[in-house]
ROZA-495869 format. One record per residue (C-alpha): residue in three letters; x, y, z. Coordinates in Angstrom, 2 decimals, m for minus. Example, Ala and Ser with C-alpha at 12.3 -4.5 7.8 and 13.67 -1.06 7.14 Angstrom:
# residues 2
[atom 'ALA', [12.30, m4.50, 7.80]]
[atom 'SER', [13.67, m1.06, 7.14]]
***
This chain:
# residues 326
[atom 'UNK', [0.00, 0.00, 0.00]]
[atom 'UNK', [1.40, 3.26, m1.01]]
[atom 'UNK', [0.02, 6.80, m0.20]]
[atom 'UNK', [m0.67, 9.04, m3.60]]
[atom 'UNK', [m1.98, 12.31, m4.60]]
[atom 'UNK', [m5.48, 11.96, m5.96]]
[atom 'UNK', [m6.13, 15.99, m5.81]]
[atom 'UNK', [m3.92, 18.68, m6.19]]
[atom 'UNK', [m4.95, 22.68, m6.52]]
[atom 'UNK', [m3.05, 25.85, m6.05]]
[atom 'UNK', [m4.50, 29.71, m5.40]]
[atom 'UNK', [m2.68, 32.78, m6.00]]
[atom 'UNK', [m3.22, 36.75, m5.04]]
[atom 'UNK', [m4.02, 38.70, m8.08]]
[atom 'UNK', [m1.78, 41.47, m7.40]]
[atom 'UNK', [1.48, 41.61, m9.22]]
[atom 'UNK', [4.69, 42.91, m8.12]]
[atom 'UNK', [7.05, 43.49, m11.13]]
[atom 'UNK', [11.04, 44.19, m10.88]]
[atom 'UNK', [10.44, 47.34, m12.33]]
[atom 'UNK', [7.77, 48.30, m9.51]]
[atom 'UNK', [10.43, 47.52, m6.81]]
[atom 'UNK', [12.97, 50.08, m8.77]]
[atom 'UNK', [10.57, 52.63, m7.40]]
[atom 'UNK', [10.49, 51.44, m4.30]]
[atom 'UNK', [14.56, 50.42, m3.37]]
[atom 'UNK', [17.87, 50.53, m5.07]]
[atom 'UNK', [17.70, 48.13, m7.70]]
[atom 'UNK', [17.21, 47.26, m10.92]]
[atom 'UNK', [15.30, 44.65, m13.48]]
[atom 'UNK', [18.54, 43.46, m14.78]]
[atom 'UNK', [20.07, 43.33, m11.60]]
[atom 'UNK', [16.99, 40.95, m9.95]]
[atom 'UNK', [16.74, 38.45, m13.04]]
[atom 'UNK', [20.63, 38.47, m13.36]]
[atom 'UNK', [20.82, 37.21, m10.05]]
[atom 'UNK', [17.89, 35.43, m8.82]]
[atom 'UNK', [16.00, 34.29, m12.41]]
[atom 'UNK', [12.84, 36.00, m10.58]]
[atom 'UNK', [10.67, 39.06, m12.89]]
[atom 'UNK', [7.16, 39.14, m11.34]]
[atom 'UNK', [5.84, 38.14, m8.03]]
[atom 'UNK', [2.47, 37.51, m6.08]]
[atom 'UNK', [1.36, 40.09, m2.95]]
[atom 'UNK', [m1.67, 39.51, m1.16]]
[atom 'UNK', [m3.96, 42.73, 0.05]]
[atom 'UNK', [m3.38, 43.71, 3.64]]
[atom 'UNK', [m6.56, 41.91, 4.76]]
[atom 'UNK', [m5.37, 38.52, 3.30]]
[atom 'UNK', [m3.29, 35.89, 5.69]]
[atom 'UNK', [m2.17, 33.01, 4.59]]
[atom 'UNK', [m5.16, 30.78, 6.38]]
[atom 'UNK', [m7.33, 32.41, 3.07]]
[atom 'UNK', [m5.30, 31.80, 0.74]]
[atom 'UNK', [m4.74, 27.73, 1.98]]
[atom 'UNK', [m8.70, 27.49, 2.39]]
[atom 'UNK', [m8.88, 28.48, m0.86]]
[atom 'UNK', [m6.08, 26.31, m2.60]]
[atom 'UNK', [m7.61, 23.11, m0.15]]
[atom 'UNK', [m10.65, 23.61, m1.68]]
[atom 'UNK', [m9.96, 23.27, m5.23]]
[atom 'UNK', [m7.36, 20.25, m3.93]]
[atom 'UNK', [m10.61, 19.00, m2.42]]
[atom 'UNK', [m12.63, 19.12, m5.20]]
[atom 'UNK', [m9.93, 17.87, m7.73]]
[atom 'UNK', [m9.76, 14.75, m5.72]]
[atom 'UNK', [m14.27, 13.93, m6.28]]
[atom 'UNK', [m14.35, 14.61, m2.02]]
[atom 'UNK', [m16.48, 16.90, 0.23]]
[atom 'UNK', [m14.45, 18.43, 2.86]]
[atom 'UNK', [m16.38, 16.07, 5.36]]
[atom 'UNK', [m14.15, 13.59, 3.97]]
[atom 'UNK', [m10.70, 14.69, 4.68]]
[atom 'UNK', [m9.05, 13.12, 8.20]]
[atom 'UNK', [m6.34, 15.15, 9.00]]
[atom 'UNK', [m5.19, 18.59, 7.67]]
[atom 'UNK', [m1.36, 19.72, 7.57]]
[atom 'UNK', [m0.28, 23.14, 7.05]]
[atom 'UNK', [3.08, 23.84, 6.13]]
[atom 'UNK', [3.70, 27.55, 6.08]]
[atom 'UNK', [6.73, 30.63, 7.27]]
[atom 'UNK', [3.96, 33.16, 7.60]]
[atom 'UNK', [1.81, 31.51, 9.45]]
[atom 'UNK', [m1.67, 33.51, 11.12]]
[atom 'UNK', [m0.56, 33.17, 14.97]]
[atom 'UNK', [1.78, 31.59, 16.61]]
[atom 'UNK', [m1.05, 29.67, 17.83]]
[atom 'UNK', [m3.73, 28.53, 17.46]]
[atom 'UNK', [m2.37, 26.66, 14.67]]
[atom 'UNK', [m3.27, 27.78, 10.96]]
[atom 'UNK', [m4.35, 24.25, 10.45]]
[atom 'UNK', [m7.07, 24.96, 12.37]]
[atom 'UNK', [m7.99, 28.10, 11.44]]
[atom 'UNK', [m8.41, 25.72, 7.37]]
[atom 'UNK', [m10.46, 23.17, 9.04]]
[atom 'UNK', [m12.85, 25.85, 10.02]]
[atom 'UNK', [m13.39, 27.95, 6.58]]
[atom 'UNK', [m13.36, 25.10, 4.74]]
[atom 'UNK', [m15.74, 22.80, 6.71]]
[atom 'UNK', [m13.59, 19.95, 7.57]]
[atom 'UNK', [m15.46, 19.17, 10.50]]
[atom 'UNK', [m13.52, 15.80, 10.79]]
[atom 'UNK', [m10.39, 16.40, 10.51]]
[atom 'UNK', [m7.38, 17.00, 12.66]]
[atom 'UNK', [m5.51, 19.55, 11.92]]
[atom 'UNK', [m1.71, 20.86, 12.99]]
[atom 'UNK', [1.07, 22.54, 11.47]]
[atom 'UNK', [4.54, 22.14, 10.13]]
[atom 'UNK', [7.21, 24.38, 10.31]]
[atom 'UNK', [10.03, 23.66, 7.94]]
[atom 'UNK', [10.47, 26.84, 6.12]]
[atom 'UNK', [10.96, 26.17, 2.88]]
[atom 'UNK', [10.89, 22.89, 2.99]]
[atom 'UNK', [7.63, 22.32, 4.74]]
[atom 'UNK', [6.09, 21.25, 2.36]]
[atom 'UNK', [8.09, 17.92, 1.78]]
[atom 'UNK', [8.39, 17.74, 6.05]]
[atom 'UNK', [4.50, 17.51, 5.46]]
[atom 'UNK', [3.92, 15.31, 2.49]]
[atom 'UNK', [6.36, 13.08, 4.12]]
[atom 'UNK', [4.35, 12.80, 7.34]]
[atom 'UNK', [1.12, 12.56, 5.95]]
[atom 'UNK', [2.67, 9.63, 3.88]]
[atom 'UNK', [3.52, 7.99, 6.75]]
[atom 'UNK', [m0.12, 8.38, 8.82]]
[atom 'UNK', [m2.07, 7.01, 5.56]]
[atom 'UNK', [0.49, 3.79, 5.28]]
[atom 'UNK', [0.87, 3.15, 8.70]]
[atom 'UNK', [m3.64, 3.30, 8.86]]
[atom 'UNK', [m4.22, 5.34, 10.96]]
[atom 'UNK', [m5.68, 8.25, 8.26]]
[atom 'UNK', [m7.21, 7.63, 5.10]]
[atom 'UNK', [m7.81, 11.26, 3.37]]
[atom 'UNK', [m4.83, 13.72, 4.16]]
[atom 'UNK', [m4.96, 17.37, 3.01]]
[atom 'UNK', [m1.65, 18.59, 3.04]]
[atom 'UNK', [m1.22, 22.38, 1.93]]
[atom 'UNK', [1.86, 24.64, 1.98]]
[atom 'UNK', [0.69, 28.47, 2.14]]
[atom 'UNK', [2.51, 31.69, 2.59]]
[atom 'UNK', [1.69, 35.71, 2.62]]
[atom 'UNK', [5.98, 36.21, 2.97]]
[atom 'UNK', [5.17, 39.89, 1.43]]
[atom 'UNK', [3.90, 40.78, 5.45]]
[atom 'UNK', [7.03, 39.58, 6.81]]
[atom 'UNK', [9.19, 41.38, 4.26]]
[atom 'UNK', [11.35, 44.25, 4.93]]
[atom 'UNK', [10.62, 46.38, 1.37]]
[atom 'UNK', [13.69, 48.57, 2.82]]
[atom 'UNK', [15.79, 45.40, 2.08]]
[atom 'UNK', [16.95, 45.32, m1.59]]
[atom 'UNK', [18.56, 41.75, m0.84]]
[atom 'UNK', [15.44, 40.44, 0.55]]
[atom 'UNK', [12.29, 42.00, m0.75]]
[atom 'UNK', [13.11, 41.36, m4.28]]
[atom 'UNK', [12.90, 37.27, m3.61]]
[atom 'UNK', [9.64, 36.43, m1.77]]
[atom 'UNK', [5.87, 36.03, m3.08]]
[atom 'UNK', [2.94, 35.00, m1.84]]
[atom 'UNK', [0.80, 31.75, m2.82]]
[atom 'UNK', [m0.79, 28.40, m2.09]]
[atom 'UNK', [m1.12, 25.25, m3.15]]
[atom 'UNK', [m2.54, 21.76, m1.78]]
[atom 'UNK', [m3.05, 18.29, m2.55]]
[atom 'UNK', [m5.07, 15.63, m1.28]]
[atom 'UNK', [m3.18, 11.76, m0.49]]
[atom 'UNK', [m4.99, 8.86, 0.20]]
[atom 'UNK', [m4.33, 4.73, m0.04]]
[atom 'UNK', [m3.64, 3.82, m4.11]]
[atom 'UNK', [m3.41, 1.09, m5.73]]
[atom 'UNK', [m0.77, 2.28, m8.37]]
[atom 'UNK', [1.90, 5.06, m8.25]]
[atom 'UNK', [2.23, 7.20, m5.20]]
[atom 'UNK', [5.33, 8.05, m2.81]]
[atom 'UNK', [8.09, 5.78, m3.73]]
[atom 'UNK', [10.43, 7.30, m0.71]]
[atom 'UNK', [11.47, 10.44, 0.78]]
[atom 'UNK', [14.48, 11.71, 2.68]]
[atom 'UNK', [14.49, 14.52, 5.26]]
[atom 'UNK', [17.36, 16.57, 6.93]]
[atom 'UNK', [18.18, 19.40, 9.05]]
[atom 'UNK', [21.65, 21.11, 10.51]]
[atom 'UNK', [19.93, 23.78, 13.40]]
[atom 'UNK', [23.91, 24.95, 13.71]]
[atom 'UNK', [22.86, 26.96, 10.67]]
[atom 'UNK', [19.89, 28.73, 12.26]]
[atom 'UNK', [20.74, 32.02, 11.91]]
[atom 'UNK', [21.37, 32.51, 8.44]]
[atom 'UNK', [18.05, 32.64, 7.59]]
[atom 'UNK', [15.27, 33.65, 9.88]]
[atom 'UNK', [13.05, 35.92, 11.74]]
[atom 'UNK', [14.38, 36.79, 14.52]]
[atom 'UNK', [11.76, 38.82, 16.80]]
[atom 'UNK', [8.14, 37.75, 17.97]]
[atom 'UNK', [8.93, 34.49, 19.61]]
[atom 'UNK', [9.65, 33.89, 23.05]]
[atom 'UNK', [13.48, 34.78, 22.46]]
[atom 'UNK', [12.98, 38.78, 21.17]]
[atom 'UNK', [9.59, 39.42, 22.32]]
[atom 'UNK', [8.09, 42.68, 20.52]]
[atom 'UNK', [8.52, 45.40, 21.83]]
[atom 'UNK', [9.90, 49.00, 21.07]]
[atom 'UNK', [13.76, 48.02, 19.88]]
[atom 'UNK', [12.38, 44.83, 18.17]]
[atom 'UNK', [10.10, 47.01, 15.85]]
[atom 'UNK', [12.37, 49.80, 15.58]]
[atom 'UNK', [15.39, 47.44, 14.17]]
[atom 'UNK', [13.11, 45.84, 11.69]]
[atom 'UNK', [13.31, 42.88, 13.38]]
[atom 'UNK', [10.21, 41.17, 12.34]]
[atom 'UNK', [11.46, 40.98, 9.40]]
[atom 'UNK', [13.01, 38.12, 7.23]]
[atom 'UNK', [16.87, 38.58, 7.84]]
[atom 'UNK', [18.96, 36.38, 5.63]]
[atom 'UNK', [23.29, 35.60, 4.84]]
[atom 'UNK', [22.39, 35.11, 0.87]]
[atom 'UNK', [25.89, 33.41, 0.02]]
[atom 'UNK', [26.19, 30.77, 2.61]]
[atom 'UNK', [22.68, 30.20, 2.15]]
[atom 'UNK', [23.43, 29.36, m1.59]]
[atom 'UNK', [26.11, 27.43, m0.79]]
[atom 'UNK', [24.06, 25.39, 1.81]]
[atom 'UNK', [21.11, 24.53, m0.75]]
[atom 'UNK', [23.51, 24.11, m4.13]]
[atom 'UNK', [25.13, 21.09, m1.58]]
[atom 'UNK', [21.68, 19.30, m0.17]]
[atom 'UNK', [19.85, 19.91, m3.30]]
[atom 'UNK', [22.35, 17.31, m4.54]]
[atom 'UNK', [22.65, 15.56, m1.80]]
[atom 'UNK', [19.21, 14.72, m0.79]]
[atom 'UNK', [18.32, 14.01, m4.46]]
[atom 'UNK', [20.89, 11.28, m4.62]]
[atom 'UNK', [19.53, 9.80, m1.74]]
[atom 'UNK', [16.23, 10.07, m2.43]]
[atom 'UNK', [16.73, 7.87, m5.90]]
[atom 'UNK', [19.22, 5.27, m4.25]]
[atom 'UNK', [16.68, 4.64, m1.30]]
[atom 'UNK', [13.99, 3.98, m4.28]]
[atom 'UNK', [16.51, 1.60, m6.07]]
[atom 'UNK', [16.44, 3.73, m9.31]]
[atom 'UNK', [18.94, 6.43, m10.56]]
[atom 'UNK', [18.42, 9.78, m11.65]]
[atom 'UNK', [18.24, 8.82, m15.34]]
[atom 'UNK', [14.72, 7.19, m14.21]]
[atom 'UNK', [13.30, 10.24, m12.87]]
[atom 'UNK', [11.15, 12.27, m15.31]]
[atom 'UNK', [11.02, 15.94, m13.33]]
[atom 'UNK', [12.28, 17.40, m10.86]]
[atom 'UNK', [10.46, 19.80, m9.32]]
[atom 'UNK', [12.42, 21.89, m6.39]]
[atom 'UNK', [12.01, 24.56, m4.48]]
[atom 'UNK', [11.76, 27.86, m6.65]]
[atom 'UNK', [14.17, 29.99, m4.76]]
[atom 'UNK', [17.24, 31.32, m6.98]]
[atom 'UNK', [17.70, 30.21, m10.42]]
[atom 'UNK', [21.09, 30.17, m9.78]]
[atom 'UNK', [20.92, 27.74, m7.17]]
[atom 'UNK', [19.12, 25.00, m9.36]]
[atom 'UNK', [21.22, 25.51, m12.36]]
[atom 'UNK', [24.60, 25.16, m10.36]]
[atom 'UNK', [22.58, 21.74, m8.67]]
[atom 'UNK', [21.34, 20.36, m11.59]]
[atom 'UNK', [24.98, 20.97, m13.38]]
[atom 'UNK', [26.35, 19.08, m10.36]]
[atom 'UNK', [23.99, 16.38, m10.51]]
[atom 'UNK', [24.21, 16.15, m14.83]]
[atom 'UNK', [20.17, 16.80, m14.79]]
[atom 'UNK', [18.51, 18.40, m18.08]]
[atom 'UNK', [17.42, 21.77, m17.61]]
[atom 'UNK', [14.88, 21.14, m19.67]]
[atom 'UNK', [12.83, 18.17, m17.25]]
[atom 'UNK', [13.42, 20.45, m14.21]]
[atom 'UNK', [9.96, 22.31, m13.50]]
[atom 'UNK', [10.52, 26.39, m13.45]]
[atom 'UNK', [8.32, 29.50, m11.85]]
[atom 'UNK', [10.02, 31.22, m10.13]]
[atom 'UNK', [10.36, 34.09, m12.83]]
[atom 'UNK', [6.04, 34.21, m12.62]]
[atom 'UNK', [6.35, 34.32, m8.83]]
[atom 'UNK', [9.44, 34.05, m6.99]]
[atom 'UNK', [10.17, 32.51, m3.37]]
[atom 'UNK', [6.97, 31.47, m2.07]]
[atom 'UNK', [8.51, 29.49, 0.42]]
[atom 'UNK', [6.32, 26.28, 1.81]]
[atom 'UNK', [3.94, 27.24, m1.32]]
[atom 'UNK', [6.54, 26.63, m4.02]]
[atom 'UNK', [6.69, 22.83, m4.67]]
[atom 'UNK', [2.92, 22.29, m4.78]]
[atom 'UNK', [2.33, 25.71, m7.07]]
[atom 'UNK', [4.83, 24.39, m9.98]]
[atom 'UNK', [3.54, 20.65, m9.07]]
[atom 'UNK', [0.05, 21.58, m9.97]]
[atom 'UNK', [1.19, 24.02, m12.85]]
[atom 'UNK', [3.28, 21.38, m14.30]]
[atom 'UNK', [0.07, 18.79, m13.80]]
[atom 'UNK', [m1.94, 21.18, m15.39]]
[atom 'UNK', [m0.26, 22.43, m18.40]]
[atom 'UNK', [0.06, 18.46, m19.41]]
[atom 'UNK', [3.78, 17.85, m18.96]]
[atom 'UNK', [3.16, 15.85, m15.54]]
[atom 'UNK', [0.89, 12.47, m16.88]]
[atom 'UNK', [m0.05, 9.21, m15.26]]
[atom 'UNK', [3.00, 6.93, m14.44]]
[atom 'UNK', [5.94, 9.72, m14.83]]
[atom 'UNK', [8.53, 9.48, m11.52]]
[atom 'UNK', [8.39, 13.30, m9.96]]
[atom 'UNK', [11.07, 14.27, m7.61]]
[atom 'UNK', [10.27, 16.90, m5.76]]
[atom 'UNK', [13.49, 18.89, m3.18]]
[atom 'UNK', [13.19, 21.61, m0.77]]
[atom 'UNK', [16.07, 23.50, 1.49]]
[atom 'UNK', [15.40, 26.02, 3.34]]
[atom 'UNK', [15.77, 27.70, 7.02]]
[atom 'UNK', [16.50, 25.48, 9.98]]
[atom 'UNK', [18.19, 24.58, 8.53]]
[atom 'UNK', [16.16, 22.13, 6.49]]
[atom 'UNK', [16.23, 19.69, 3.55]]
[atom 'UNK', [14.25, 17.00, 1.92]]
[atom 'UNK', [12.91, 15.54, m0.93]]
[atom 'UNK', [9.73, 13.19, m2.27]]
[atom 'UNK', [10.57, 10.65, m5.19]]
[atom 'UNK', [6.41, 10.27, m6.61]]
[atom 'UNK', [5.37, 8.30, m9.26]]
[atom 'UNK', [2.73, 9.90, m10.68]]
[atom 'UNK', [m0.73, 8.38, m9.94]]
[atom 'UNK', [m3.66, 10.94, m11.94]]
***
């Protein structure tokens, strides 16, 4: 028995932030953004948009994709960086707008790689039989936690959602998965105030703060290293080798960082799944936004092997090796 994605929808703001909108806002450039980071347009929600709306909405059309009511959905796991509250969990907040009245409901935080922390655990509750429908969404309004003073940051980050539905299948479905994390690395990407270690106050708000703070080159250096890493894993653990994987779909970050992977790693460009020019870093949202674009545009079909990778703050790492099952 393997668990496999039988629904799968994404939800995105409508606004759009260009590179040439952020020249008026910080010292930049368009050239100097795609150059660098492969990213032109991005996603911001309105101010009275969290990222609980935008999940509801993606784990609806997930829902729906998948011939279920939300009645029918067991357990509900939100992976997300910009999550509502602290507490109560986001999850929560989900099972509420959309109805799930029986489901549990709890959230992951991985950063950027939630998403694959959370497909990976709702893998294991559906094989082990304890869960039969799992909604697992990754959702993220990053543009509120953003410091637009920030050239380095606040030309990377978007906001988004996607979801997808796993349940027992008789053919395709997660082959195997591989997770990691190195907290020694903690601070080179984070937020460092609103938690119980820099409460807010006046300095905290005052030293933007509660914003994303981030060391860009030994962060690249960290995910060109377990992007390759975790992929080669992922594949021997499965039995196969890269050559039998179809796609891989990772976490849209940097452009940079998945060319100098996938040169390391002797991957086609051309079977690696690419947004991150349409919407940029969208954190926990990524993977399941290009899995569902990808699905829907017909390159993704019944019976192709997907990996998908994440890295991200933690620091974190993982990836999924699928074969496709709709």
């Amino acid at each position: 028995m393997r668990a496999g994605i039988i629904g799968i929808g994404s939800y995105m703001p409508d606004r759009i932030i260009s590179n040439w909108d952020l020249e008026k806002i910080v010292d930049t450039s368009n050239e100097w953004i795609s150059e660098r980071t492969g990213i032109s347009y991005r996603r911001k929600a309105e101010s009275d948009t969290c990222s609980s709306d935008l999940g509801a909405q993606a784990a609806m059309l997930a829902i729906k994709d998948a011939n279920l009511c939300p009645e029918d959905i067991d357990l509900i796991l939100l992976a997300s960086s910009s999550p509502d509250h602290i507490f109560p969990a986001t999850a929560c907040i989900i099972q509420s707008k959309i109805g799930a009245k029986n489901a549990a409901a709890f959230d992951i935080q991985a950063a950027c790689t939630g998403f694959i922390y959370a497909l990976t655990t709702a893998d294991q509750y559906i094989v082990g039989g304890l869960y039969k429908n799992i909604l697992v969404v990754g959702s993220e309004v990053l543009s509120k936690v953003t410091d637009w003073e920030d050239r380095n940051t606040c030309v990377l980050f978007g906001d988004g959602a996607g979801a997808v539905v796993l349940s027992n299948v008789k053919d395709g479905g997660v082959i195997s998965s591989v997770l990691g994390s190195d907290g020694s690395g903690s601070g080179l990407l984070e937020l460092p105030a609103g938690g119980s270690k820099e409460p807010a106050n006046f300095n905290t708000v005052k030293n933007r703060r509660h914003y994303i703070k981030m060391s860009g080159n030994e962060v690249f250096k960290f995910a060109v290293k377990v992007f390759e890493d975790c992929t080669k894993k992922v594949v021997k653990r499965a039995d196969l080798s890269l050559e039998d994987v179809d796609f891989i779909i990772p976490h849209q970050a940097n452009i940079r960082i998945i060319d100098a992977a996938i040169k390391r790693l002797k991957y086609p460009r051309e079977r690696v799944v690419l947004n991150l020019d349409k919407y940029g870093n969208m954190s926990a949202a990524s993977i399941p936004v290009a899995l569902n674009e990808a699905f829907r545009d017909g390159r993704i079909n019944k019976g192709h092997k997907i990996m998908l990778v994440g890295f991200g703050a933690g620091l974190t790492w993982g990836a999924n090796l699928i074969e496709w099952n709709l």
